[in-house]
BAFITI-560836 format. One record per residue (C-alpha): residue number from 1; x, y, z. Coordinates in Angstrom, 1 decimal. Layout:
% BAFITI-560836
<r i="NUM" x="X" y="Y" z="Z"/>
...
% end
This chain:
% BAFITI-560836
<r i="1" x="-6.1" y="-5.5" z="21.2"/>
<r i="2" x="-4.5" y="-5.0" z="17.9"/>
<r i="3" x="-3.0" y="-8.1" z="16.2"/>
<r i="4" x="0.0" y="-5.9" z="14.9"/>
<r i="5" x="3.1" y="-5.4" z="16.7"/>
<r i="6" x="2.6" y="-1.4" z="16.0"/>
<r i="7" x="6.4" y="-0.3" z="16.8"/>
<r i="8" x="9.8" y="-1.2" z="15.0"/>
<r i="9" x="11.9" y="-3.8" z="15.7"/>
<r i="10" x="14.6" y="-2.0" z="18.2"/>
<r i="11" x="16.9" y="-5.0" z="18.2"/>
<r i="12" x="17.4" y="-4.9" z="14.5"/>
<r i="13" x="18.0" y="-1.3" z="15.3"/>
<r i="14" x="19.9" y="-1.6" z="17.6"/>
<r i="15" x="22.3" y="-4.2" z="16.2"/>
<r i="16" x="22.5" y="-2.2" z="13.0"/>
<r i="17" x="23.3" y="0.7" z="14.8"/>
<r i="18" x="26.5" y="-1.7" z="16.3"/>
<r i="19" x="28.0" y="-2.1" z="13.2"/>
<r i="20" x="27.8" y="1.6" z="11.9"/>
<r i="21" x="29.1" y="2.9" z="14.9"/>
<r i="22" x="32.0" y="-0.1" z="14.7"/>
<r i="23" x="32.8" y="1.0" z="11.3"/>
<r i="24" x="33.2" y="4.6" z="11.9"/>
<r i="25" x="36.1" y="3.2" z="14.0"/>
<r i="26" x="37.5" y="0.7" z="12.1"/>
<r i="27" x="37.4" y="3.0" z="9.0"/>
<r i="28" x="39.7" y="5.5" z="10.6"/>
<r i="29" x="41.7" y="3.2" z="12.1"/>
<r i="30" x="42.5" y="1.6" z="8.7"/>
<r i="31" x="42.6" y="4.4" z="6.8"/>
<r i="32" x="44.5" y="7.5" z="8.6"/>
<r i="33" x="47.8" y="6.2" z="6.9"/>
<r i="34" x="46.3" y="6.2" z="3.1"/>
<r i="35" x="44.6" y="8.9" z="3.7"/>
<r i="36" x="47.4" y="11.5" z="5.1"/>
<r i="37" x="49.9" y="9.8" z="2.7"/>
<r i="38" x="47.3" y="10.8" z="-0.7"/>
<r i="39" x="45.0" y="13.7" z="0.5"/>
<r i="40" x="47.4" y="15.3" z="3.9"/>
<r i="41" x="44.5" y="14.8" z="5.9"/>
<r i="42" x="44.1" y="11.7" z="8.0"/>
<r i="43" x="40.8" y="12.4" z="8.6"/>
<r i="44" x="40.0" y="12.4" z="5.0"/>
<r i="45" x="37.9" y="9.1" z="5.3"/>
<r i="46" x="36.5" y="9.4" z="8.2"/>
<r i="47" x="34.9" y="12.7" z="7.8"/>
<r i="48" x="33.4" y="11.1" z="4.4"/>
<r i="49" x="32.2" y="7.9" z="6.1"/>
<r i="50" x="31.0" y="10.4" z="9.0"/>
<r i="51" x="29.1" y="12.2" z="6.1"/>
<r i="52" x="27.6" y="8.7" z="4.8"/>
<r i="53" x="26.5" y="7.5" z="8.3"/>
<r i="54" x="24.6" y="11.1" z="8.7"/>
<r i="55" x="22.5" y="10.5" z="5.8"/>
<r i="56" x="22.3" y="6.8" z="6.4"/>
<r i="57" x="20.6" y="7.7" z="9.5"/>
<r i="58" x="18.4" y="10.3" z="8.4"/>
<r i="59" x="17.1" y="8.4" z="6.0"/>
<r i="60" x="16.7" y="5.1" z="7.7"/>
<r i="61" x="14.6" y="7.5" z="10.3"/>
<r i="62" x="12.5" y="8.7" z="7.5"/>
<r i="63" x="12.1" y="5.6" z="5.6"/>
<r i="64" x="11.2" y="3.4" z="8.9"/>
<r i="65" x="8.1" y="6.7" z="9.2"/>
<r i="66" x="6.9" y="6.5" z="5.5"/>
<r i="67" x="4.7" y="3.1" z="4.9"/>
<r i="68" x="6.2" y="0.5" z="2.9"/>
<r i="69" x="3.1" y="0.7" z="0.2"/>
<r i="70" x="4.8" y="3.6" z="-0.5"/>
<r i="71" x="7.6" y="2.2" z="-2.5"/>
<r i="72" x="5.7" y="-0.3" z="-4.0"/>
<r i="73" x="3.7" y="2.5" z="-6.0"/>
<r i="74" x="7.0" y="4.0" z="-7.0"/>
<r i="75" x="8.7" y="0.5" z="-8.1"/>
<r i="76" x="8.7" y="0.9" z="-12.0"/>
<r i="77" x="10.3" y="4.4" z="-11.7"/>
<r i="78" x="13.0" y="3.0" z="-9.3"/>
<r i="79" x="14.0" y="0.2" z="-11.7"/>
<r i="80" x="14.1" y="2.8" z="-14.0"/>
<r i="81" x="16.2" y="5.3" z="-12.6"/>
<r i="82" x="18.6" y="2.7" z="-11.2"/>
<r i="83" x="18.8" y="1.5" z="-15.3"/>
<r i="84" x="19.3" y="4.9" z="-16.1"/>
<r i="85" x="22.6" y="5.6" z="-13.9"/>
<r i="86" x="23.9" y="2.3" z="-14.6"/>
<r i="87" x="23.6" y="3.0" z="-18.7"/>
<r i="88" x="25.1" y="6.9" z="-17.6"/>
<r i="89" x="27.7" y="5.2" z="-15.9"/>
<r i="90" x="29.6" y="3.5" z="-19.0"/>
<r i="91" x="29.0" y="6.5" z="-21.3"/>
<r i="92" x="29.9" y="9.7" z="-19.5"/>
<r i="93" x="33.6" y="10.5" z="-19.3"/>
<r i="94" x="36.2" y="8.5" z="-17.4"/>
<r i="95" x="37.1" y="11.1" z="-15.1"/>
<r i="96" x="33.5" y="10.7" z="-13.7"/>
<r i="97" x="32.8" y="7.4" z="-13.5"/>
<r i="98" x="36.3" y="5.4" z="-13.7"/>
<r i="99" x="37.6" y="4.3" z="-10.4"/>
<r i="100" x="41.0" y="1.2" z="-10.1"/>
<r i="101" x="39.6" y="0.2" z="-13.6"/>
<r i="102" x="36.1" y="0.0" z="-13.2"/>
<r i="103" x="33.7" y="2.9" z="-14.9"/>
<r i="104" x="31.3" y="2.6" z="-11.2"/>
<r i="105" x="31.3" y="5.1" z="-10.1"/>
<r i="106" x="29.3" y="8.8" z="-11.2"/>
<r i="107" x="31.5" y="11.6" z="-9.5"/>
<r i="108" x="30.8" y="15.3" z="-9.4"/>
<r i="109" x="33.3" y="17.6" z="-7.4"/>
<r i="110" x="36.7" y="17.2" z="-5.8"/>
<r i="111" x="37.9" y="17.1" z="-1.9"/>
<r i="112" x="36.4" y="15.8" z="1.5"/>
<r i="113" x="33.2" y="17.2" z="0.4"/>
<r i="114" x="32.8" y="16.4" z="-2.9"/>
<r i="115" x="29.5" y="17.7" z="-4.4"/>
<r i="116" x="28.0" y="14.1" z="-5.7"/>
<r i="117" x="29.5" y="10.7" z="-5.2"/>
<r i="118" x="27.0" y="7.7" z="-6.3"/>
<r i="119" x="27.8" y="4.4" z="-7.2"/>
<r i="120" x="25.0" y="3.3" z="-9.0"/>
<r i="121" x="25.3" y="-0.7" z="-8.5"/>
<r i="122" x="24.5" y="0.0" z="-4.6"/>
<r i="123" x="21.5" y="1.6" z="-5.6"/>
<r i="124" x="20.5" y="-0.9" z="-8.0"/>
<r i="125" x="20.6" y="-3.7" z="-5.4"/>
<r i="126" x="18.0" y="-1.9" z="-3.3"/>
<r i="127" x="15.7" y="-1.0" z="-6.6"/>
<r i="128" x="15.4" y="-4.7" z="-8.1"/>
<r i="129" x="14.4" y="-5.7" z="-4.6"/>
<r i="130" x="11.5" y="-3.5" z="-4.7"/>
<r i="131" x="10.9" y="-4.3" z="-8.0"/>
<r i="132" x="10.5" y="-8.0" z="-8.0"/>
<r i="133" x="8.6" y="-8.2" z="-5.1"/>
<r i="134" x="5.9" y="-5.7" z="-6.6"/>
<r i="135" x="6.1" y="-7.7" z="-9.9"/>
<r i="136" x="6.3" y="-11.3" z="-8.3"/>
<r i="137" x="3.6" y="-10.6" z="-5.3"/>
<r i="138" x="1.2" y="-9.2" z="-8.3"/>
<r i="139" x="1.6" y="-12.8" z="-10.6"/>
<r i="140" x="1.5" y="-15.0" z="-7.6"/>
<r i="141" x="-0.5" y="-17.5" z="-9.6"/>
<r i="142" x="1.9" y="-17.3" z="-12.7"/>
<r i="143" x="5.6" y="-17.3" z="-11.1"/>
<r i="144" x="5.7" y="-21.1" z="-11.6"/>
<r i="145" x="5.0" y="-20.4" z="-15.2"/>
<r i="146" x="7.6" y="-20.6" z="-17.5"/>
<r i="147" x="6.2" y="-18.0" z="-19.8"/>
<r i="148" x="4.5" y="-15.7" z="-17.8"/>
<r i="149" x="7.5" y="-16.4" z="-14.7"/>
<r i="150" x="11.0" y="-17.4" z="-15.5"/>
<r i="151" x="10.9" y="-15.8" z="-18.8"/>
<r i="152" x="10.3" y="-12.1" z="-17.6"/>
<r i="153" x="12.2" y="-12.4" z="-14.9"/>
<r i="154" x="15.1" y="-13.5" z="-16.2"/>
<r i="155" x="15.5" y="-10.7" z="-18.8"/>
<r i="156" x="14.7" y="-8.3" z="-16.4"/>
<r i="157" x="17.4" y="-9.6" z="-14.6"/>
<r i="158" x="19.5" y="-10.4" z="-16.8"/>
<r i="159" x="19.7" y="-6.8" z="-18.4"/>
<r i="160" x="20.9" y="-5.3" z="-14.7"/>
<r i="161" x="23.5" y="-8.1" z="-14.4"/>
<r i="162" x="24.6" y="-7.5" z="-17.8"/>
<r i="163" x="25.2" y="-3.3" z="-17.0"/>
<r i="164" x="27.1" y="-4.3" z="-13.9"/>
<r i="165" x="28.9" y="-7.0" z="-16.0"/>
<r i="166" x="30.1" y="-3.9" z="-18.7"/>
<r i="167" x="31.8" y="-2.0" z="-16.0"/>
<r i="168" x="33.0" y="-4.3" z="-15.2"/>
<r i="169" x="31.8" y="-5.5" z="-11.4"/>
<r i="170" x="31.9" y="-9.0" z="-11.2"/>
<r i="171" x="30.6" y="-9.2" z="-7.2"/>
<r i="172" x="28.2" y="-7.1" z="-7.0"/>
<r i="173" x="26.4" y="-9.1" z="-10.1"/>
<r i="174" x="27.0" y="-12.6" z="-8.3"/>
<r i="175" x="25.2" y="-10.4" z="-5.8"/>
<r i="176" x="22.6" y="-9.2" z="-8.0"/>
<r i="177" x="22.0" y="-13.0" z="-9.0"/>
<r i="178" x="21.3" y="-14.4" z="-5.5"/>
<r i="179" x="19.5" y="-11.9" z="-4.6"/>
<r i="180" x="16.7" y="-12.2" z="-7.7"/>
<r i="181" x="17.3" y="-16.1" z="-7.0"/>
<r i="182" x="15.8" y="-15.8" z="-3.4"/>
<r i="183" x="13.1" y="-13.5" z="-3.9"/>
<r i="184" x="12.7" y="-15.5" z="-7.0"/>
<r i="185" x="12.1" y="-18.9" z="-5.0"/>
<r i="186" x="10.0" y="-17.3" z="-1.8"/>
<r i="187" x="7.6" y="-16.1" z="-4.5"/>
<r i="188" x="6.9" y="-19.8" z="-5.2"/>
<r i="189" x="9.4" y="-20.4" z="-7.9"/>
<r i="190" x="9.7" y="-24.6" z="-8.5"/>
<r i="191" x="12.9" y="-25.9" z="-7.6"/>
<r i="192" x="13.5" y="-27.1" z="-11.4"/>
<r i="193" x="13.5" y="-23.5" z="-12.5"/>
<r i="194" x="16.0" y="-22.7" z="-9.8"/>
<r i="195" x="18.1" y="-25.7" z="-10.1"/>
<r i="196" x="17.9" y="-24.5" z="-13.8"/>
<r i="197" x="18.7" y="-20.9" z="-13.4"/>
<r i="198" x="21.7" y="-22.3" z="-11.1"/>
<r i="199" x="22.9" y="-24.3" z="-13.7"/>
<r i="200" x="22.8" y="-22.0" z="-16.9"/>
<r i="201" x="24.7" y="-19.3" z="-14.1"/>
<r i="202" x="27.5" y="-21.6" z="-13.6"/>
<r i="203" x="27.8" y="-22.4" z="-17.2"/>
<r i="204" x="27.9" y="-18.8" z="-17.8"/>
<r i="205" x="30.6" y="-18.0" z="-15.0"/>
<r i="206" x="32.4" y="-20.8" z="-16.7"/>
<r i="207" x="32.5" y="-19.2" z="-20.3"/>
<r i="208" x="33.5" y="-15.9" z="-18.6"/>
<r i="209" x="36.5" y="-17.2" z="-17.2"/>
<r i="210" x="37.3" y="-19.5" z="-19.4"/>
<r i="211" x="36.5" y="-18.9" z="-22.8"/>
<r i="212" x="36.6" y="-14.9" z="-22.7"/>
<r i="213" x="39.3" y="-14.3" z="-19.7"/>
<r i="214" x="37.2" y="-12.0" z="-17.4"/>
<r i="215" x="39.0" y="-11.9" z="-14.0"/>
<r i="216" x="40.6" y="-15.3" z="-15.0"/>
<r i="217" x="44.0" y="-13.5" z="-12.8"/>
<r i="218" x="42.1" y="-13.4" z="-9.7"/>
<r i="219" x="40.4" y="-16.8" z="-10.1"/>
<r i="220" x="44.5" y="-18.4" z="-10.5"/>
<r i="221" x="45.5" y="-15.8" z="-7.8"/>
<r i="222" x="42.6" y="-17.7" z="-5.4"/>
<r i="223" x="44.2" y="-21.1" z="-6.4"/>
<r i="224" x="47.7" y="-20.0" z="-5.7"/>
<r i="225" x="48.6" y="-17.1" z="-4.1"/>
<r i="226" x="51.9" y="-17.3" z="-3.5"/>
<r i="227" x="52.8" y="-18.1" z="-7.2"/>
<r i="228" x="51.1" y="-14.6" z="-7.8"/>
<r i="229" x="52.6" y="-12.7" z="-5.2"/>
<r i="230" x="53.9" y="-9.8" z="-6.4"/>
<r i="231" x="50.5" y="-9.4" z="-8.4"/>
<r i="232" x="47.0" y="-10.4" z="-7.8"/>
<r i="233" x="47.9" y="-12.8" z="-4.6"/>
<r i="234" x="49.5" y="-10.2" z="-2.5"/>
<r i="235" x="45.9" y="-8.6" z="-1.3"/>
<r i="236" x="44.6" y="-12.3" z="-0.4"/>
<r i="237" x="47.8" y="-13.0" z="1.6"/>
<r i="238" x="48.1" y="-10.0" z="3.6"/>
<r i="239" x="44.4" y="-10.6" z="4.6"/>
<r i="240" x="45.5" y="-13.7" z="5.8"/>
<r i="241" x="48.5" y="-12.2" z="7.3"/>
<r i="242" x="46.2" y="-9.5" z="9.2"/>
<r i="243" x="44.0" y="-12.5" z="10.5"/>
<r i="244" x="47.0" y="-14.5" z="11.6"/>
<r i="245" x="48.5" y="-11.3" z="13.6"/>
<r i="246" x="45.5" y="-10.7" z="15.5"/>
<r i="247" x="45.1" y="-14.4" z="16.9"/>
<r i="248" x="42.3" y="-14.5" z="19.7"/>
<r i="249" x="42.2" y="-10.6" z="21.6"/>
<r i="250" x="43.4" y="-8.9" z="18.7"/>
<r i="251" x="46.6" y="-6.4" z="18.9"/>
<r i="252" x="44.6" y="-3.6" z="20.2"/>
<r i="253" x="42.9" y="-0.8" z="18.9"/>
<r i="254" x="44.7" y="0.9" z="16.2"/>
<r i="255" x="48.0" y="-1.4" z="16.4"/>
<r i="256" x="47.4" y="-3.3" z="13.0"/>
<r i="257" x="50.7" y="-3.5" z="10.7"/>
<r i="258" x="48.9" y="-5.0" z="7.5"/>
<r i="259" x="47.3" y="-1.3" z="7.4"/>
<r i="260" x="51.1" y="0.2" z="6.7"/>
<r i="261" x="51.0" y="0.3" z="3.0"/>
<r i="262" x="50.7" y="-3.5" z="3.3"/>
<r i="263" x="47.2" y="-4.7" z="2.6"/>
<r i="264" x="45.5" y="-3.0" z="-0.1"/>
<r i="265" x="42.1" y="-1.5" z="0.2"/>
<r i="266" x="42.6" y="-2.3" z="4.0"/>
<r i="267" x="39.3" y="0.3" z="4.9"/>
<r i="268" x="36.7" y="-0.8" z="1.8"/>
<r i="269" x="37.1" y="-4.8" z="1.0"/>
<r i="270" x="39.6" y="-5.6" z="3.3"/>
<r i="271" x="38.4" y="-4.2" z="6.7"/>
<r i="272" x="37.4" y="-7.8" z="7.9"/>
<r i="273" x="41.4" y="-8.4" z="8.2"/>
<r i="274" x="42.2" y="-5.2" z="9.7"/>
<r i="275" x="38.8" y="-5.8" z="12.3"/>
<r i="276" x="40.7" y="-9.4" z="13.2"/>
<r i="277" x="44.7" y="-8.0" z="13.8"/>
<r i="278" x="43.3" y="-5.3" z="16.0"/>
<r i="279" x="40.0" y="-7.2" z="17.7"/>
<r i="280" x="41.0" y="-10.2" z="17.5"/>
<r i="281" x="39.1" y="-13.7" z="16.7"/>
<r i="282" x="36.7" y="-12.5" z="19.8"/>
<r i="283" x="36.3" y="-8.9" z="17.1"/>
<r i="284" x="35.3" y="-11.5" z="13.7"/>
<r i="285" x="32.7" y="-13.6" z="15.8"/>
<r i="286" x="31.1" y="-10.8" z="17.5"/>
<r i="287" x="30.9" y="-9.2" z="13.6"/>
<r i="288" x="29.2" y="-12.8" z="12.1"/>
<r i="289" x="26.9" y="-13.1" z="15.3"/>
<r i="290" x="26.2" y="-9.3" z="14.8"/>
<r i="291" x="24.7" y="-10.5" z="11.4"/>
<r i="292" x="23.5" y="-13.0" z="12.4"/>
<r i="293" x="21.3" y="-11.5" z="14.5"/>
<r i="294" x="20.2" y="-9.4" z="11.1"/>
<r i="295" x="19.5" y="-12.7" z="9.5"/>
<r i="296" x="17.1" y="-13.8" z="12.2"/>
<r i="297" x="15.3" y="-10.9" z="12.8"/>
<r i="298" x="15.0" y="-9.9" z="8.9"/>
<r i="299" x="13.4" y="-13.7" z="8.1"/>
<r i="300" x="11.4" y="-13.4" z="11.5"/>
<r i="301" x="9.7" y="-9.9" z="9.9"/>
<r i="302" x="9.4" y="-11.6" z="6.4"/>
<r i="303" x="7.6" y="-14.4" z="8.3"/>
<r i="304" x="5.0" y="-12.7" z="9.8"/>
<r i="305" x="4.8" y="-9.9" z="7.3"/>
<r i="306" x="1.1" y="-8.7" z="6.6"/>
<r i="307" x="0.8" y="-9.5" z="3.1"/>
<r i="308" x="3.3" y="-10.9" z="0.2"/>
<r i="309" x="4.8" y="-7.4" z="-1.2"/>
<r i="310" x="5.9" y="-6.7" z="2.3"/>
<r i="311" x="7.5" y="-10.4" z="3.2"/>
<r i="312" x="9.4" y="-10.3" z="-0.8"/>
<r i="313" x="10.4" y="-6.5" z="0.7"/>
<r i="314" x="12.0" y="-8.3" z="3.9"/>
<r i="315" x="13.7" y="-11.4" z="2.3"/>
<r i="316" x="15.4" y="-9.4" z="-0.6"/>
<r i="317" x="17.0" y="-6.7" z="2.1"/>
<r i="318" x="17.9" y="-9.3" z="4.7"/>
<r i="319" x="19.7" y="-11.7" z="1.7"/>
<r i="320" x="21.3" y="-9.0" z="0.1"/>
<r i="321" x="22.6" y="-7.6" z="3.4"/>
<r i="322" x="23.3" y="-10.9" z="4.5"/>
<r i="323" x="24.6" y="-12.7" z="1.4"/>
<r i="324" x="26.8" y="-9.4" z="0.8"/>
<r i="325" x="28.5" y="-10.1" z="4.5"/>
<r i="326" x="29.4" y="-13.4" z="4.0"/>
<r i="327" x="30.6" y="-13.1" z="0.3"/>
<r i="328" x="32.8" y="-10.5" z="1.7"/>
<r i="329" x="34.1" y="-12.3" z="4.6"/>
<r i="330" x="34.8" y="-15.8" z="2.7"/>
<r i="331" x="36.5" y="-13.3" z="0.5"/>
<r i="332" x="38.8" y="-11.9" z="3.3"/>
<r i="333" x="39.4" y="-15.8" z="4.6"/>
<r i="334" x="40.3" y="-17.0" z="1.0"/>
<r i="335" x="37.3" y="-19.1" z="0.9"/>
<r i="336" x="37.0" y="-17.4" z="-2.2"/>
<r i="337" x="38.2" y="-15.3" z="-5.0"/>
<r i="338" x="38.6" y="-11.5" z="-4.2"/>
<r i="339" x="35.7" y="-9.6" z="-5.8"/>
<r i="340" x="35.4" y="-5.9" z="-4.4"/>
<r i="341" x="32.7" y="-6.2" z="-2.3"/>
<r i="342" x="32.5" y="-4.2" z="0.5"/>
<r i="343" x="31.2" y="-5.3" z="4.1"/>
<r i="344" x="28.0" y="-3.7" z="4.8"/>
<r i="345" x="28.1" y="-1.3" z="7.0"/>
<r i="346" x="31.8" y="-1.7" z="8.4"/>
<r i="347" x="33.3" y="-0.4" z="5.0"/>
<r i="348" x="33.9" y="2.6" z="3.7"/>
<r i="349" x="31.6" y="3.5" z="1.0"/>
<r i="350" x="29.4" y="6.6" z="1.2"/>
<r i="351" x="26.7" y="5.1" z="-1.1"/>
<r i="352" x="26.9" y="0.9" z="0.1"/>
<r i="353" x="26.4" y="2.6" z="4.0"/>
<r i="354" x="23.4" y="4.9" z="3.2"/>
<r i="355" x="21.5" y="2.5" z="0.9"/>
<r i="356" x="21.9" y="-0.3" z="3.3"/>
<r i="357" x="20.5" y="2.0" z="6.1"/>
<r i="358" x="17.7" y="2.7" z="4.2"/>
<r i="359" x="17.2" y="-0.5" z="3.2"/>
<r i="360" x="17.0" y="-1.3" z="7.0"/>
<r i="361" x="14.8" y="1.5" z="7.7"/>
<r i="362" x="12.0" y="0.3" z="4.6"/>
<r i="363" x="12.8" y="-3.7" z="7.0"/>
<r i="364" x="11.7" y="-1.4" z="10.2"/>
<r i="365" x="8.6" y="0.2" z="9.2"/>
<r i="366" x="7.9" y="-3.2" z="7.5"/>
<r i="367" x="8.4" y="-4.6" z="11.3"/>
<r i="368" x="6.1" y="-2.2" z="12.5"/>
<r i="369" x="3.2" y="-4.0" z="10.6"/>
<r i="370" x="4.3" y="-7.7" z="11.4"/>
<r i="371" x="1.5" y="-10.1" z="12.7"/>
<r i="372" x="1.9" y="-10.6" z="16.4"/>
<r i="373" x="1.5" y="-14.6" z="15.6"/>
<r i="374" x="3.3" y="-16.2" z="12.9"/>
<r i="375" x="0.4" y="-17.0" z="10.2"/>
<r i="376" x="-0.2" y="-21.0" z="10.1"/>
<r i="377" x="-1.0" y="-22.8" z="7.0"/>
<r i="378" x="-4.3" y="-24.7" z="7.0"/>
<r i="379" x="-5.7" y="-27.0" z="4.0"/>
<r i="380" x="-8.9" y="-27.4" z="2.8"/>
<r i="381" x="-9.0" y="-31.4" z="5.1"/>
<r i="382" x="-11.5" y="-30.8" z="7.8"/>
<r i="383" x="-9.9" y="-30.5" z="10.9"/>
<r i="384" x="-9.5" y="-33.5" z="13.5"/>
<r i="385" x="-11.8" y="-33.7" z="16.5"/>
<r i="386" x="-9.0" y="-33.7" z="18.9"/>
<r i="387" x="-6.3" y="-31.3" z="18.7"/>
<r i="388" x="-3.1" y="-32.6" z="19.6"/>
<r i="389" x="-1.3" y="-31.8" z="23.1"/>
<r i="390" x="1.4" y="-29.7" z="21.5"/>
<r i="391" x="1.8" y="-28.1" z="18.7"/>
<r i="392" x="5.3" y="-28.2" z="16.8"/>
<r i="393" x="7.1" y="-25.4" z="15.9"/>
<r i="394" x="6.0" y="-23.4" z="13.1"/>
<r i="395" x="8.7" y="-23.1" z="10.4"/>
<r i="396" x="9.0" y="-19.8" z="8.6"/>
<r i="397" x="5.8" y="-19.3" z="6.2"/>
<r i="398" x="7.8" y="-18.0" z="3.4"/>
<r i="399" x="9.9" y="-20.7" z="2.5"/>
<r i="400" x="6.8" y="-23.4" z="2.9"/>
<r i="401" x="5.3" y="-25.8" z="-0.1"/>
<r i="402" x="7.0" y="-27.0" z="-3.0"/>
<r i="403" x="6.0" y="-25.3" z="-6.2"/>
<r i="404" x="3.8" y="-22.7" z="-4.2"/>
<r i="405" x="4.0" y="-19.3" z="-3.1"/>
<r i="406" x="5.7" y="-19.5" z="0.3"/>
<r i="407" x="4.1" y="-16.3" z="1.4"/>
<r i="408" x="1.6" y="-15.2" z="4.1"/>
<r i="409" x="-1.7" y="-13.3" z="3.4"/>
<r i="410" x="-3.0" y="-12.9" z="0.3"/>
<r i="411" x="-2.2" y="-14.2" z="-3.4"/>
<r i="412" x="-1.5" y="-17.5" z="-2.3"/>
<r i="413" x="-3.1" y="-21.0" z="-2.8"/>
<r i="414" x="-3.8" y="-21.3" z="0.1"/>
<r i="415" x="-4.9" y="-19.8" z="3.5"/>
<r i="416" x="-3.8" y="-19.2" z="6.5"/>
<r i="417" x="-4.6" y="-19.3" z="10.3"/>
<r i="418" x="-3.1" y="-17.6" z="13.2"/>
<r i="419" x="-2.4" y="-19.6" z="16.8"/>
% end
């Protein structure tokens, strides 16, 4: 009998497949009043999203049949490529790449089925993921080192941010950040350098508002709303508003006001609202258990991943997908300052959906790898003549020792057993 599990994790699947299918509907349902009142077509977003979902699908299939090793050999000429659109991005013409301010977009072709569409931040997310783990799971020895760890990292880092930065996308770096952070810190990072990192972060979010003015409007709009009405409050209070409406069953299916012209961006940042006025608080919970679920299962594959590329893989794409949801619905609940980020899978975004899917699909085939038994950590102490009645439970292997890599397999200090 094999010790690996041999076939994908169907209730990640399954629970993925949830939201997509949710977010088809909610997209329309949000949207058919934009969209027949700017392109006559109420279907205008929906057949796009449809379009997005079809090759989300197809590529989560395909990526979820292709071995993860795969994209480990390819990792250099990912970051690279993902460097390259986000550098294209701020020098090719506006009318490619400029979109409610921000040059993020690289647009080729007009209509419903535009010929290209890519926003190359969403595709950057997916890229450093691969990136780090290749580069973190090959120094495992050296990512406490401040040279040879923290250093490198935080250039290479800090040189994605700083493109998103320029276009400028303040939520999708914040993003960006935790994302490096974790896989940063389940590759053995010490707590110092992360307490560190944190701190030289906050100082620079600080000099951003504060010395230089970035986004300072939406920062007093967060603070106040109401005094900003008219302006930057009036998407954060009509969130609210939506929230409000829909109180514990929701108004039904298609029977939110907020989506009348009154809540911008009600189908890409703001869907969250629109999900509570027309589901209900019953609609919002079933949405956070849905990834929560995600969460569990994604840290559960990480944890019993066969070696440490593969459990880096797994902890960047269930963080970023994870981080991403609850940035986006703290947003929506004016827990914090709106930022433009959209709620995977649930918002419209050709790019965000597909590159999330296939992000799930590299977690899948990952899963179809997984030790059948959680490894446990043993030391070099000689074992005790009598082992003990019970066991306790085993916490998750990549977030164990202080200062160590807090990975299974090999390229760690230490080894490990399995029960």
């Amino acid at each position: 009998m094999t010790d690996r599990t041999s076939r994908p994790d169907y209730v990640l699947l399954a629970t993925v497949g949830s939201l997509v299918a949710l977010g088809l509907v909610m997209v329309y349902s949000a949207s058919f009043v934009e969209a027949f009142k700017s392109h006559q077509n109420q279907y205008y977003y929906l057949i796009r999203q449809t379009i997005g979902a079809i090759v989300g699908t197809i590529g989560m299939l395909v990526a979820a049949r292709i071995d993860y090793r795969f994209w480990r050999t390819y990792s250099v000429q990912l970051m690279g490529g993902a460097l390259l659109l986000l550098f294209l991005v701020l020098i090719l013409p506006d009318s490619m790449t400029r979109v409610n301010n921000s040059r993020s977009w690289i647009r080729i072709g007009e209509g419903v089925f535009g010929l290209v569409s890519v926003q190359p931040a969403e595709l950057a997310k997916l890229a450093i993921i691969i990136y780090f783990a290749d580069w973190l799971s090959r120094r495992s020895e050296k990512v406490g080192n401040v040279s040879y760890g923290l250093i490198p990292f935080s250039v290479m880092l800090g040189l994605v941010c700083g493109l998103v930065m320029l276009q400028p996308d303040l939520g999708t770096t914040v993003v960006l950040v935790l994302i490096g952070g974790v896989i940063y810190f389940a590759a053995g990072a010490k707590l110092w350098h992360v307490a560190g990192a944190t701190g030289l972060g906050a100082a620079a979010f600080w000099f951003l508002v504060n010395v230089m003015g970035f986004r300072n409007y939406r920062i007093l709009a967060f603070l106040d709303p109401w005094k900003y009405y008219q302006s930057f409050g009036f998407q954060p209070i009509h969130a609210m508003l939506a929230l409000g409406n829909g109180g514990l069953f929701g108004l039904g299916l298609g029977q939110a006001r907020q989506k009348f012209q009154w809540l911008p961006q009600a189908y890409t940042d703001a869907i969250f609202a629109i999900i509570g006025e027309e589901l209900g608080l019953i609609g919002t919970v079933a949405v956070m258990a849905a990834f929560a679920v995600i969460a569990y299962r994604g840290f559960r594959i990480a944890g019993r991943a066969p070696n440490p590329f593969a459990a880096l893989v797994a902890v960047g794409i269930t963080s970023w997908l994870v981080i991403q949801a609850l940035i986006n619905i703290a947003v929506t609940t004016s827990l914090l300052p709106f930022t433009g980020l959209t709620l995977p899978f649930l918002s419209y975004g050709g790019t965000s959906l597909y590159t999330s899917m296939i992000a799930v699909g590299i977690l899948l085939n990952i899963s179809k790898h997984m030790l059948r038994h959680q490894p446990q950590e043993i030391t070099d102490a000689p074992l005790p003549r009598r082992a003990p009645a019970f066991a306790l439970p085993n916490p998750l292997a990549v977030w164990r020792g202080h200062g160590r890599p807090r990975l299974p397999g090999a390229g760690g200090r230490r080894s490990y057993r399995r029960r």
